[in-house]
PDB file of N, CA, C and O in Angstrom:
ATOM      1  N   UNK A   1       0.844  -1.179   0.000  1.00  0.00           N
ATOM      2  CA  UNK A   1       0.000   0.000   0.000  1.00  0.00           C
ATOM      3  C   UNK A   1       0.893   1.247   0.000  1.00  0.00           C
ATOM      4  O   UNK A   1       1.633   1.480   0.956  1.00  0.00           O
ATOM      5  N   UNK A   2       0.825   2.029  -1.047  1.00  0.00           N
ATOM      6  CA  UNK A   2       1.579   3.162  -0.937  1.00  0.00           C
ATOM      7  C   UNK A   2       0.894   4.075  -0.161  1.00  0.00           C
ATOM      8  O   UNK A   2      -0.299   4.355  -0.038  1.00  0.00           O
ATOM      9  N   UNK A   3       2.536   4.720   0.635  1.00  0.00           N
ATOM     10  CA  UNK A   3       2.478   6.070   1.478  1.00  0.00           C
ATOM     11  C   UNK A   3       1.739   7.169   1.273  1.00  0.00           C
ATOM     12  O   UNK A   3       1.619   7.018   0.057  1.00  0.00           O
ATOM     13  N   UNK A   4       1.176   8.110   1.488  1.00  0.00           N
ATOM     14  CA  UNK A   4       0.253   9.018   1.269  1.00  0.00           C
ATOM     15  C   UNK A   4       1.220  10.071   1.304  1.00  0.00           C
ATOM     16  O   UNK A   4       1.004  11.014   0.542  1.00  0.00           O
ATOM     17  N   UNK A   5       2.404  10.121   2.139  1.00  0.00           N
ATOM     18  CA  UNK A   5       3.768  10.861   2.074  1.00  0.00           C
ATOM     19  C   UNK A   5       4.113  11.167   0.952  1.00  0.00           C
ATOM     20  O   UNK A   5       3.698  10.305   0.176  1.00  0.00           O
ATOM     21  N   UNK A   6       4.791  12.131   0.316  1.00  0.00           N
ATOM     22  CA  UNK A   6       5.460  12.018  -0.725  1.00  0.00           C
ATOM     23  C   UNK A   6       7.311  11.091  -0.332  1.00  0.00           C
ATOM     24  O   UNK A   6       8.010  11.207   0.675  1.00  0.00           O
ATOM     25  N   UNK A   7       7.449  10.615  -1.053  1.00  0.00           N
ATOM     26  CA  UNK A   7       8.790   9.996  -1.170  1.00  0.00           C
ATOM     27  C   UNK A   7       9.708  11.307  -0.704  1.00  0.00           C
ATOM     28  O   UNK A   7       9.176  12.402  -0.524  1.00  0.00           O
ATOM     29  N   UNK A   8      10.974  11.116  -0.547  1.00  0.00           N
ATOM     30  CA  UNK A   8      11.793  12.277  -0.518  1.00  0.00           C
ATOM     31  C   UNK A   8      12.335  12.518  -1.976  1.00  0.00           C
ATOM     32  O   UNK A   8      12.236  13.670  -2.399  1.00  0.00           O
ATOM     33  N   UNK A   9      12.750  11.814  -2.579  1.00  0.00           N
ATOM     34  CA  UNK A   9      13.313  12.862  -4.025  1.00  0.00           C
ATOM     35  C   UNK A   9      12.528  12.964  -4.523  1.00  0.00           C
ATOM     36  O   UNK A   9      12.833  13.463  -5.606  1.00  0.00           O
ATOM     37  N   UNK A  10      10.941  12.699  -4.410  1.00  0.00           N
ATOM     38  CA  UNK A  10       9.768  13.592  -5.053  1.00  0.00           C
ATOM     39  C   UNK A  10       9.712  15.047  -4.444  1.00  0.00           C
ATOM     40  O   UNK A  10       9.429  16.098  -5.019  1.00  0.00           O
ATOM     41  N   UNK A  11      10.150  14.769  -2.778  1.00  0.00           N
ATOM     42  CA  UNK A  11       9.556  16.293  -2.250  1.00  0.00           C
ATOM     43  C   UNK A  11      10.711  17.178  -2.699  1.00  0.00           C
ATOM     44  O   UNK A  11      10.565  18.279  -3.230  1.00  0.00           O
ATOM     45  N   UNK A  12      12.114  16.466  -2.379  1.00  0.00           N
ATOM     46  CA  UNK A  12      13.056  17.570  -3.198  1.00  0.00           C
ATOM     47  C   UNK A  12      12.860  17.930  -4.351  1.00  0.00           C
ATOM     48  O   UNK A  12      13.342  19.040  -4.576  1.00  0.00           O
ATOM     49  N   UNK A  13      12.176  17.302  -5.484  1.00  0.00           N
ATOM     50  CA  UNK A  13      11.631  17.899  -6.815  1.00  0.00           C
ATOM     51  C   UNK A  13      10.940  19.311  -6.584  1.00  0.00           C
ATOM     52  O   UNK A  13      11.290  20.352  -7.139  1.00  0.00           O
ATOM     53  N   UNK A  14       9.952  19.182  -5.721  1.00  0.00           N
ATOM     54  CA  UNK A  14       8.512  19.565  -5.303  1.00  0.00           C
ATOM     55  C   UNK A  14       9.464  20.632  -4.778  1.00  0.00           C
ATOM     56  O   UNK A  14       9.183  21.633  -5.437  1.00  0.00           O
ATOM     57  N   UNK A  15      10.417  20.924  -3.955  1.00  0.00           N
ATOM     58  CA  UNK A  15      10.823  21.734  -3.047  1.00  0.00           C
ATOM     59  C   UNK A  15      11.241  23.044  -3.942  1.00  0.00           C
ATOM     60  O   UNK A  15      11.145  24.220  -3.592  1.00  0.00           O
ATOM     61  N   UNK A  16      11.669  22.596  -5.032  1.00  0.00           N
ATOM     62  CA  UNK A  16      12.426  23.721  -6.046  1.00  0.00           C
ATOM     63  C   UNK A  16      11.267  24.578  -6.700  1.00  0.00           C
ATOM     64  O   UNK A  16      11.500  25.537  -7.435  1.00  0.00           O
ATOM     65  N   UNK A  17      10.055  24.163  -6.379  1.00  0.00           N
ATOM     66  CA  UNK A  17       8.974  24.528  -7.059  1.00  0.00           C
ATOM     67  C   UNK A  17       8.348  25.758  -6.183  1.00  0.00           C
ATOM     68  O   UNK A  17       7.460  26.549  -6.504  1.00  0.00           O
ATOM     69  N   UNK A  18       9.128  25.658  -4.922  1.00  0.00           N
ATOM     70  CA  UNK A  18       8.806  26.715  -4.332  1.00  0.00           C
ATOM     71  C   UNK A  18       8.860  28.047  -4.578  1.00  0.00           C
ATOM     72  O   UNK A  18       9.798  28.290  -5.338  1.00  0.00           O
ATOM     73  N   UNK A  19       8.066  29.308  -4.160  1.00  0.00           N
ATOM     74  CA  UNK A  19       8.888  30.752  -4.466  1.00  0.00           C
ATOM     75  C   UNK A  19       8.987  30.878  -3.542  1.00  0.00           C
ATOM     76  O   UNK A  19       8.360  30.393  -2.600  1.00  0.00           O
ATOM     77  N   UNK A  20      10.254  31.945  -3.597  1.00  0.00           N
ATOM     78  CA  UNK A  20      10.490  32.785  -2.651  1.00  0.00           C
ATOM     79  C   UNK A  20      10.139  33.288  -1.334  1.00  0.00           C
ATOM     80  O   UNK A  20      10.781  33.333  -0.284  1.00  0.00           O
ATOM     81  N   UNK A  21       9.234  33.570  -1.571  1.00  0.00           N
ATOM     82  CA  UNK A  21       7.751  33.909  -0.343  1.00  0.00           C
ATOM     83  C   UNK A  21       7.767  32.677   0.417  1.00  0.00           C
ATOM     84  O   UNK A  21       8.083  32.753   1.604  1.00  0.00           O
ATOM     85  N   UNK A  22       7.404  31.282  -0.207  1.00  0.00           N
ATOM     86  CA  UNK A  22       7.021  30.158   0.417  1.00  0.00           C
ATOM     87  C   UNK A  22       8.502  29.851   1.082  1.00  0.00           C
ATOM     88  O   UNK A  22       8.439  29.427   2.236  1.00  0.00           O
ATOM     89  N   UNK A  23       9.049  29.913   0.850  1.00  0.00           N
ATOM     90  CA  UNK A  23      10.709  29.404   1.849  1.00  0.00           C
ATOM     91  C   UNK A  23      10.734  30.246   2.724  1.00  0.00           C
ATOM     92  O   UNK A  23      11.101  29.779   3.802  1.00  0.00           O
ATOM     93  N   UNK A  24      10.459  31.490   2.735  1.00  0.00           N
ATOM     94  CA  UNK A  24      10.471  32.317   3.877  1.00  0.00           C
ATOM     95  C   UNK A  24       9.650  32.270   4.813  1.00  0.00           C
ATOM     96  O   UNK A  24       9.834  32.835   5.891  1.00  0.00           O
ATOM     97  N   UNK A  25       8.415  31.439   4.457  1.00  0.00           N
ATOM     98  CA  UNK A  25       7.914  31.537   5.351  1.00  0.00           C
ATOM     99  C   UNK A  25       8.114  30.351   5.778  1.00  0.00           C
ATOM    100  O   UNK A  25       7.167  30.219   6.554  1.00  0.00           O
ATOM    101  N   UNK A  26       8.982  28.916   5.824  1.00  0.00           N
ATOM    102  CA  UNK A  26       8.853  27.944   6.045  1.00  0.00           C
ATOM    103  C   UNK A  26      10.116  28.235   7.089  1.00  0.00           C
ATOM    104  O   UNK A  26      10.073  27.952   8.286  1.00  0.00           O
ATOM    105  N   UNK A  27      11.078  28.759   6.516  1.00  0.00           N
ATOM    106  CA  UNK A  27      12.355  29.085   7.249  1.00  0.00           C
ATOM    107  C   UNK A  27      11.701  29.991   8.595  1.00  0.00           C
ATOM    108  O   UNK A  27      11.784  29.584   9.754  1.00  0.00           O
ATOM    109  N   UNK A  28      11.284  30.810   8.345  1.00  0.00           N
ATOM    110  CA  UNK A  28      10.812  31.908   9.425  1.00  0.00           C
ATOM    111  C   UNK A  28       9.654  31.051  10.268  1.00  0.00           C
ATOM    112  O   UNK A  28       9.326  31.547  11.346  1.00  0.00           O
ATOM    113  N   UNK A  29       8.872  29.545   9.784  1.00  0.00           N
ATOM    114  CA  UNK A  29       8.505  28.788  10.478  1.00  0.00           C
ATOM    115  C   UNK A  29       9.148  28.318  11.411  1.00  0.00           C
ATOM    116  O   UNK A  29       9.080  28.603  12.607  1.00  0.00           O
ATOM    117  N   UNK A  30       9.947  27.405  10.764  1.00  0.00           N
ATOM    118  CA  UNK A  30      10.771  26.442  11.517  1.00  0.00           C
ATOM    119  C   UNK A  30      12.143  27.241  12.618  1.00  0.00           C
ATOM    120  O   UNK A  30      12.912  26.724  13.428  1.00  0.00           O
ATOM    121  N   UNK A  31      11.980  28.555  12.206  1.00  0.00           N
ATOM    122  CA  UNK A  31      13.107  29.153  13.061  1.00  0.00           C
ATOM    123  C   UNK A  31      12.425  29.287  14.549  1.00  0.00           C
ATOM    124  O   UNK A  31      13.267  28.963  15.387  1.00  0.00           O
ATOM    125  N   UNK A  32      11.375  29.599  15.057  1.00  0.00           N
ATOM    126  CA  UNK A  32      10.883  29.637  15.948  1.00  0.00           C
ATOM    127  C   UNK A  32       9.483  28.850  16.748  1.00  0.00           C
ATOM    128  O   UNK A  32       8.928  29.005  17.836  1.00  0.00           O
ATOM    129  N   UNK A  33       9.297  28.034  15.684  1.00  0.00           N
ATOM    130  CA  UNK A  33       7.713  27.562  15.991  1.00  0.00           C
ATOM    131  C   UNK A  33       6.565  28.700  16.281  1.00  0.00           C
ATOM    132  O   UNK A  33       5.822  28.893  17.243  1.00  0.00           O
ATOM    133  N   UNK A  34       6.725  29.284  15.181  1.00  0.00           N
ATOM    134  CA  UNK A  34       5.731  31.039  15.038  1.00  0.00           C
ATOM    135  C   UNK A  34       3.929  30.148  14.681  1.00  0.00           C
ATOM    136  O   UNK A  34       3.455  29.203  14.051  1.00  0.00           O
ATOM    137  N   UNK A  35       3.416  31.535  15.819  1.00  0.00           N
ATOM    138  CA  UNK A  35       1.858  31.234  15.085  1.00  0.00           C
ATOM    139  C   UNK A  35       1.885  31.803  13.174  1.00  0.00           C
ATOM    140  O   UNK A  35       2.997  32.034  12.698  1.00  0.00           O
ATOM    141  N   UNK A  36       1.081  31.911  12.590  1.00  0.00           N
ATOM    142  CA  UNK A  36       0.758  32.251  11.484  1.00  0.00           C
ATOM    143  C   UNK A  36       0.892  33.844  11.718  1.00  0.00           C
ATOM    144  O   UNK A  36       1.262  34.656  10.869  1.00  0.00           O
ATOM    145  N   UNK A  37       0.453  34.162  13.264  1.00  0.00           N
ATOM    146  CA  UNK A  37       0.218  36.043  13.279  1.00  0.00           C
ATOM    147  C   UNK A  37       1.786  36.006  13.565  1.00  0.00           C
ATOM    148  O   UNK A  37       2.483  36.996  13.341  1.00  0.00           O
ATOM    149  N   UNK A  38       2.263  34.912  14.030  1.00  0.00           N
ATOM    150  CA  UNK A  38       3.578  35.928  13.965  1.00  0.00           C
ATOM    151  C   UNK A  38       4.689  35.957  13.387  1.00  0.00           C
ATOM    152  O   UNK A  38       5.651  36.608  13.796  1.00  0.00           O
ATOM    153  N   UNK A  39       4.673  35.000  12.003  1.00  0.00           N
ATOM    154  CA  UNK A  39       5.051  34.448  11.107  1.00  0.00           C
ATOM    155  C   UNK A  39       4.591  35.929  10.056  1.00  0.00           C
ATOM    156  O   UNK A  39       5.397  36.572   9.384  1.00  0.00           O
ATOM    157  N   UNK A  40       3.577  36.113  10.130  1.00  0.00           N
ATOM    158  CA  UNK A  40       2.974  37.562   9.202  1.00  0.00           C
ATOM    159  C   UNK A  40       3.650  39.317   9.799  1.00  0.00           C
ATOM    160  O   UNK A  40       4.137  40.188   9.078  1.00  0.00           O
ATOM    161  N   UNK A  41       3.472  39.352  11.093  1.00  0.00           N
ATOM    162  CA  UNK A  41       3.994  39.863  11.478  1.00  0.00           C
ATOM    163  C   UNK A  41       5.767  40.348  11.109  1.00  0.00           C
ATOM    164  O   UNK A  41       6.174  41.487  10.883  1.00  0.00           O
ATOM    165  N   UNK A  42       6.488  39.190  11.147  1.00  0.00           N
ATOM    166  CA  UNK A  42       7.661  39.475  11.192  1.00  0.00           C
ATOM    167  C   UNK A  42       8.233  39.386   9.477  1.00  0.00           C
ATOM    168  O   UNK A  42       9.409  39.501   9.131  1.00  0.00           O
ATOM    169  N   UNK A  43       7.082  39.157   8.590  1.00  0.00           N
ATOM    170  CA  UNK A  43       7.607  39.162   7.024  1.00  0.00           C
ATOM    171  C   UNK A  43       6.515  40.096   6.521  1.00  0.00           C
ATOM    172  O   UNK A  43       6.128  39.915   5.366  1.00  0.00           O
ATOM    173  N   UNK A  44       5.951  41.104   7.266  1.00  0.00           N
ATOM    174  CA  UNK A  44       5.015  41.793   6.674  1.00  0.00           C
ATOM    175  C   UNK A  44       3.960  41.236   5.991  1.00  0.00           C
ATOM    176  O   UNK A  44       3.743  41.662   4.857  1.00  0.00           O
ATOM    177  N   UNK A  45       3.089  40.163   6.557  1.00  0.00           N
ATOM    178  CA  UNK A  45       1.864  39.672   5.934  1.00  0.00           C
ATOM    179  C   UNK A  45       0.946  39.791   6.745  1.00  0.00           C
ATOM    180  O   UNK A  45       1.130  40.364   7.819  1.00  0.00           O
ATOM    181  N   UNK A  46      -0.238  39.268   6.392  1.00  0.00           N
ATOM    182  CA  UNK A  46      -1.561  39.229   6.968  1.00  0.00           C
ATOM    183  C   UNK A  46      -1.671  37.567   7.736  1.00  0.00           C
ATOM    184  O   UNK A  46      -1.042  36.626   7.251  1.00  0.00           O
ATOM    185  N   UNK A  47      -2.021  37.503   8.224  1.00  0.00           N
ATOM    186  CA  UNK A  47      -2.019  36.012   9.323  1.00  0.00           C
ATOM    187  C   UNK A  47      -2.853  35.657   7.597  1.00  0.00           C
ATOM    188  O   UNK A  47      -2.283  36.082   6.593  1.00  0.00           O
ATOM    189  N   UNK A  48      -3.811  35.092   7.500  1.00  0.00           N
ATOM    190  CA  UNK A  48      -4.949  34.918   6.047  1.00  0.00           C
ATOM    191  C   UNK A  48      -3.775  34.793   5.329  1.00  0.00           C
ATOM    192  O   UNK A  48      -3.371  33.631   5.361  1.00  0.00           O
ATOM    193  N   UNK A  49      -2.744  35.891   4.397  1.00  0.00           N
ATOM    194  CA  UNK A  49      -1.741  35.152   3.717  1.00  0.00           C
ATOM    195  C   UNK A  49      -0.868  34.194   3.913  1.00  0.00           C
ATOM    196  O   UNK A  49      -0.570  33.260   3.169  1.00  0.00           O
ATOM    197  N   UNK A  50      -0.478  34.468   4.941  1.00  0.00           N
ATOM    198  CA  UNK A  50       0.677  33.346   5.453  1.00  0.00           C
ATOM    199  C   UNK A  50      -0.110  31.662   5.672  1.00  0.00           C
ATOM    200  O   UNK A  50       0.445  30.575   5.511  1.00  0.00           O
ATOM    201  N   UNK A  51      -1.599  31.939   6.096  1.00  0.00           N
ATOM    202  CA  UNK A  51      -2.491  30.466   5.494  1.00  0.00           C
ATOM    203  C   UNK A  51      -2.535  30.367   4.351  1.00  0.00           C
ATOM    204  O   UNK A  51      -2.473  29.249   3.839  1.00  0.00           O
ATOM    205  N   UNK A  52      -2.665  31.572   3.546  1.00  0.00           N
ATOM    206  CA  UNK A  52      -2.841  30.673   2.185  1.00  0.00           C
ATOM    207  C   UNK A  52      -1.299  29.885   1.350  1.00  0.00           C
ATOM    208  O   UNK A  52      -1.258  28.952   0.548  1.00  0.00           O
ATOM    209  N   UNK A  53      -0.386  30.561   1.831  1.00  0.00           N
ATOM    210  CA  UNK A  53       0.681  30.060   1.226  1.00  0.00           C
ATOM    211  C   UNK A  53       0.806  28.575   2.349  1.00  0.00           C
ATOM    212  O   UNK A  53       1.180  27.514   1.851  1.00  0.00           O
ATOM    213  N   UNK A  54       0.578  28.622   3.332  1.00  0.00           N
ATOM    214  CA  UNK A  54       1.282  27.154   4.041  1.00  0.00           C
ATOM    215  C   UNK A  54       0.599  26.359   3.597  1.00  0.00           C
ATOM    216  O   UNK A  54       0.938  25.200   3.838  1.00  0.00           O
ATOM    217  N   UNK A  55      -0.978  26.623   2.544  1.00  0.00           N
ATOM    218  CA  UNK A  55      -1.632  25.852   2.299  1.00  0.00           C
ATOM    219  C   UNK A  55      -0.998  25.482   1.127  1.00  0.00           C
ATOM    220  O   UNK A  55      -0.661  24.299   1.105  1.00  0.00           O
ATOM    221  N   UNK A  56      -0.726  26.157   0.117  1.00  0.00           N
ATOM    222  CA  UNK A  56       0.106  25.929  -0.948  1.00  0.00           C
ATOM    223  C   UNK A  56       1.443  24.744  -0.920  1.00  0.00           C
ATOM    224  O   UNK A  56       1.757  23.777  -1.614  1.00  0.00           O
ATOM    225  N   UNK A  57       1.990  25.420   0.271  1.00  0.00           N
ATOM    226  CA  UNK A  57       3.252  24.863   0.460  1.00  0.00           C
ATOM    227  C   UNK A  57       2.911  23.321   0.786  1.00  0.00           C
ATOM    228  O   UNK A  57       3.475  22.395   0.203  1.00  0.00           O
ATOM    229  N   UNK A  58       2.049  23.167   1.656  1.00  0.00           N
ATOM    230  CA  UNK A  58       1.487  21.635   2.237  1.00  0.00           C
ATOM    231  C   UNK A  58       0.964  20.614   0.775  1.00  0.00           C
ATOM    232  O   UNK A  58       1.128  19.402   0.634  1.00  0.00           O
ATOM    233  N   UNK A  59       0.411  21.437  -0.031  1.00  0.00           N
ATOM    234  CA  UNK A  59       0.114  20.716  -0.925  1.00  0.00           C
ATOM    235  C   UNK A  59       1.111  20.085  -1.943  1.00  0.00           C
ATOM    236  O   UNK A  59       1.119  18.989  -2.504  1.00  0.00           O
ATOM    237  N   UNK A  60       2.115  21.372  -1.997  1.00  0.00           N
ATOM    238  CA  UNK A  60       3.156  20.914  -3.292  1.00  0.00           C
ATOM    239  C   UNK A  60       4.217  19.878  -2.502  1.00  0.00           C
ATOM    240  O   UNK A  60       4.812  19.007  -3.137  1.00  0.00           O
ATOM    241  N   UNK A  61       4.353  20.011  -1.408  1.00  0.00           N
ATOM    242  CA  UNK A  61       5.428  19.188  -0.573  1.00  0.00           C
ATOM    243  C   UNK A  61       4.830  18.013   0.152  1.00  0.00           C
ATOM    244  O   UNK A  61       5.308  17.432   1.127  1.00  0.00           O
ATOM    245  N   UNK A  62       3.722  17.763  -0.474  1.00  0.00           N
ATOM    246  CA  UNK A  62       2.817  16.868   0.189  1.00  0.00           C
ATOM    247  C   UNK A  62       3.010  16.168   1.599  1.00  0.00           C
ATOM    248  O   UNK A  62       2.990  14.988   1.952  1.00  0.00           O
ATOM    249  N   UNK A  63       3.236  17.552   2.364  1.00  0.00           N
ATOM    250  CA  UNK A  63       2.660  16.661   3.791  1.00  0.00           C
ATOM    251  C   UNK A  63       1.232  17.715   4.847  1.00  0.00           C
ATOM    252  O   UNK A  63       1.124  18.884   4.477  1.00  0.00           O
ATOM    253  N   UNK A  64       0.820  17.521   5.358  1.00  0.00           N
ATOM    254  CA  UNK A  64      -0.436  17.665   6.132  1.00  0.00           C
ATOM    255  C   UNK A  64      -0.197  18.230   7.627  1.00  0.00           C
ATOM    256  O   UNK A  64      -0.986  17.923   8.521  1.00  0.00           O
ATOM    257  N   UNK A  65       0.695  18.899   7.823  1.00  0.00           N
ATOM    258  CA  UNK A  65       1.072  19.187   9.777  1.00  0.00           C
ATOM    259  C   UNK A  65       2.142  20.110   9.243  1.00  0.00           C
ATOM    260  O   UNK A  65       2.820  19.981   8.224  1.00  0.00           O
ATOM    261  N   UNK A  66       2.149  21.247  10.317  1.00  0.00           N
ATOM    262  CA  UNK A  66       2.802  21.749  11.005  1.00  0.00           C
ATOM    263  C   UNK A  66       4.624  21.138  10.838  1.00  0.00           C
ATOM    264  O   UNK A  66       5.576  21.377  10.095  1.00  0.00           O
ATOM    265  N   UNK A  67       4.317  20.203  12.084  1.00  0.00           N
ATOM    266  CA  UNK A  67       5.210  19.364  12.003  1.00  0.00           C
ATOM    267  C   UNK A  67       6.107  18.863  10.751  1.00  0.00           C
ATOM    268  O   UNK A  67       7.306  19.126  10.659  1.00  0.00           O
ATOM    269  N   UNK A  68       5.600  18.336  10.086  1.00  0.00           N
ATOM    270  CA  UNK A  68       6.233  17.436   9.263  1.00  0.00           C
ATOM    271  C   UNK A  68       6.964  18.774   7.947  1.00  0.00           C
ATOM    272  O   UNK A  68       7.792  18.731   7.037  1.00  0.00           O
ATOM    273  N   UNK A  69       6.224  19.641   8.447  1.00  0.00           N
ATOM    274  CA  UNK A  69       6.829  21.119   7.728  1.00  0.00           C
ATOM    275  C   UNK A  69       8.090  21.493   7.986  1.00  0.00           C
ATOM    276  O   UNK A  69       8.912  21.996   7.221  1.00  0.00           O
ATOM    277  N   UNK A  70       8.164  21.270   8.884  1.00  0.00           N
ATOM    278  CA  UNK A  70       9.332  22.032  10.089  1.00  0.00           C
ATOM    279  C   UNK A  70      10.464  20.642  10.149  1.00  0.00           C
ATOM    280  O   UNK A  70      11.596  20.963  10.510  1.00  0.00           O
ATOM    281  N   UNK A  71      10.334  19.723   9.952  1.00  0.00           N
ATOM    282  CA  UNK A  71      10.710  18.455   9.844  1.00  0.00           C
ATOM    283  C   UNK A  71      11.812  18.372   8.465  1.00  0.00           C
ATOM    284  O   UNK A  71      12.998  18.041   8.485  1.00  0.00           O
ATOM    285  N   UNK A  72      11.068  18.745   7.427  1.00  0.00           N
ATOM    286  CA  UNK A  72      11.210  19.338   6.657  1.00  0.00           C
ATOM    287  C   UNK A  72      12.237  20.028   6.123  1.00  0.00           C
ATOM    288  O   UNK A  72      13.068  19.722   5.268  1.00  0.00           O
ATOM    289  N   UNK A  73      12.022  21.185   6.872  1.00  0.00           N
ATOM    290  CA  UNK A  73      12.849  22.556   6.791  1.00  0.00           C
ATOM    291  C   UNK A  73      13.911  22.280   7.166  1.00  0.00           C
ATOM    292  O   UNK A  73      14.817  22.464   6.352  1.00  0.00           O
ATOM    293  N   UNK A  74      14.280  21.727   8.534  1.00  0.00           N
ATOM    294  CA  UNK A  74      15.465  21.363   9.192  1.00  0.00           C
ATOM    295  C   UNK A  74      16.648  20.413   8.029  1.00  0.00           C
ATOM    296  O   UNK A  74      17.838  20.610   7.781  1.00  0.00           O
ATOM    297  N   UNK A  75      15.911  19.620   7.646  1.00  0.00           N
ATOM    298  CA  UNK A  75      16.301  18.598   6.577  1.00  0.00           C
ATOM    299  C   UNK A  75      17.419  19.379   5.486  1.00  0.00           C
ATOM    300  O   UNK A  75      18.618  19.133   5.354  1.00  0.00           O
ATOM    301  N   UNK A  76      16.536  20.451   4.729  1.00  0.00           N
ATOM    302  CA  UNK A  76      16.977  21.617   3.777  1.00  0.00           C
ATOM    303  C   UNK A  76      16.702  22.527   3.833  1.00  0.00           C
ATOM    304  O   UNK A  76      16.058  23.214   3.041  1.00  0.00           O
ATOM    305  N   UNK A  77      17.193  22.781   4.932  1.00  0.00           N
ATOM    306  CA  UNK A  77      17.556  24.206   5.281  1.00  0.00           C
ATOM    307  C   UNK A  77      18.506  25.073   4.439  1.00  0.00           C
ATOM    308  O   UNK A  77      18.371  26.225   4.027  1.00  0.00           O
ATOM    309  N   UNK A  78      19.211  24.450   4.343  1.00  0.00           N
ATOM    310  CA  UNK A  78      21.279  24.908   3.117  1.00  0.00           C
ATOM    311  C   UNK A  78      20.285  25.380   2.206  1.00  0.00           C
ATOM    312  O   UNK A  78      20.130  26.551   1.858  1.00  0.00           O
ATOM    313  N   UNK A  79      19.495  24.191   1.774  1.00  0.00           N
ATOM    314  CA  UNK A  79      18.538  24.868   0.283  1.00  0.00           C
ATOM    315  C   UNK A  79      17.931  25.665   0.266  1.00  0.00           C
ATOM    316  O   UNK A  79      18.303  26.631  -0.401  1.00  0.00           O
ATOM    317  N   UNK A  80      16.908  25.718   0.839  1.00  0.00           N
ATOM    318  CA  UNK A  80      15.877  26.568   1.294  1.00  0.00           C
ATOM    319  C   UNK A  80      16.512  28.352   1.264  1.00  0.00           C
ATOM    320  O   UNK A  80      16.037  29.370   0.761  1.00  0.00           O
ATOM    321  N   UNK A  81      18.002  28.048   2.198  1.00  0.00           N
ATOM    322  CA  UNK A  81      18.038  29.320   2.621  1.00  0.00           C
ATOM    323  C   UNK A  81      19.282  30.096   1.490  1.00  0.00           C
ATOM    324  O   UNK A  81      19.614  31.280   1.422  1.00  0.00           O
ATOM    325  N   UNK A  82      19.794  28.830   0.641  1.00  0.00           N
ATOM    326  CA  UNK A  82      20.717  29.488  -0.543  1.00  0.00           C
ATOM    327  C   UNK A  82      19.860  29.792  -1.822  1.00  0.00           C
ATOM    328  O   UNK A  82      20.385  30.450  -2.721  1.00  0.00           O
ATOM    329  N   UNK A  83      18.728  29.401  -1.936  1.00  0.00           N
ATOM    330  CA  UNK A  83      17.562  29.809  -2.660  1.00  0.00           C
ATOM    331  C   UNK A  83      16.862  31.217  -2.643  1.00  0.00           C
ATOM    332  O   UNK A  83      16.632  31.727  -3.740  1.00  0.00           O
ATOM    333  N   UNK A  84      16.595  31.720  -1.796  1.00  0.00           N
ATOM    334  CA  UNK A  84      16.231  32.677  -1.354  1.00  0.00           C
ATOM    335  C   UNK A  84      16.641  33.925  -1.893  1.00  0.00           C
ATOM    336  O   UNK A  84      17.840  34.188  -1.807  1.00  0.00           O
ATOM    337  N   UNK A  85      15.564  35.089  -2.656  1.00  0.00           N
ATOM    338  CA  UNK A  85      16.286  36.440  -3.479  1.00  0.00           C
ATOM    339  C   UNK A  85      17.105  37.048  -2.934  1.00  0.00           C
ATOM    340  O   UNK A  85      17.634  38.010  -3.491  1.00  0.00           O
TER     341      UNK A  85
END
């Protein structure tokens, strides 16, 4: 029965697909365990944007939590953060 997970060199595919915006806010996630207000707060967004992109982000990186976001991030971080404009 396949995983509902994405594989990992699918999500690293998936990961490059990110913009800009979306790494920042994953990085600026995982740097503190931020609510959404304060995740918006500290990159100039609206709490509402910063959901709509984690929603984005959850979908293209196919995982479902918080967690497994930040899980994530830690993983490729180097990337994430040598990516970045």
């Amino acid at each position: 029965m396949p995983s509902k997970e994405m594989s990992g060199r699918r999500r690293l595919k998936h990961m490059k697909s990110l913009t800009g915006r979306e790494r920042q806010i994953i990085l600026t996630l995982a740097a503190g365990g931020l609510s959404n207000r304060d995740v918006g707060r500290q990159l100039s967004l609206s709490e509402g944007t910063v959901k709509a992109h984690l929603h984005n982000i959850y979908k293209k990186l196919g995982v479902n939590s918080r967690t497994a976001l930040v899980a994530i991030a830690y993983t490729h971080r180097d990337e994430l953060q040598h990516s970045l404009p």
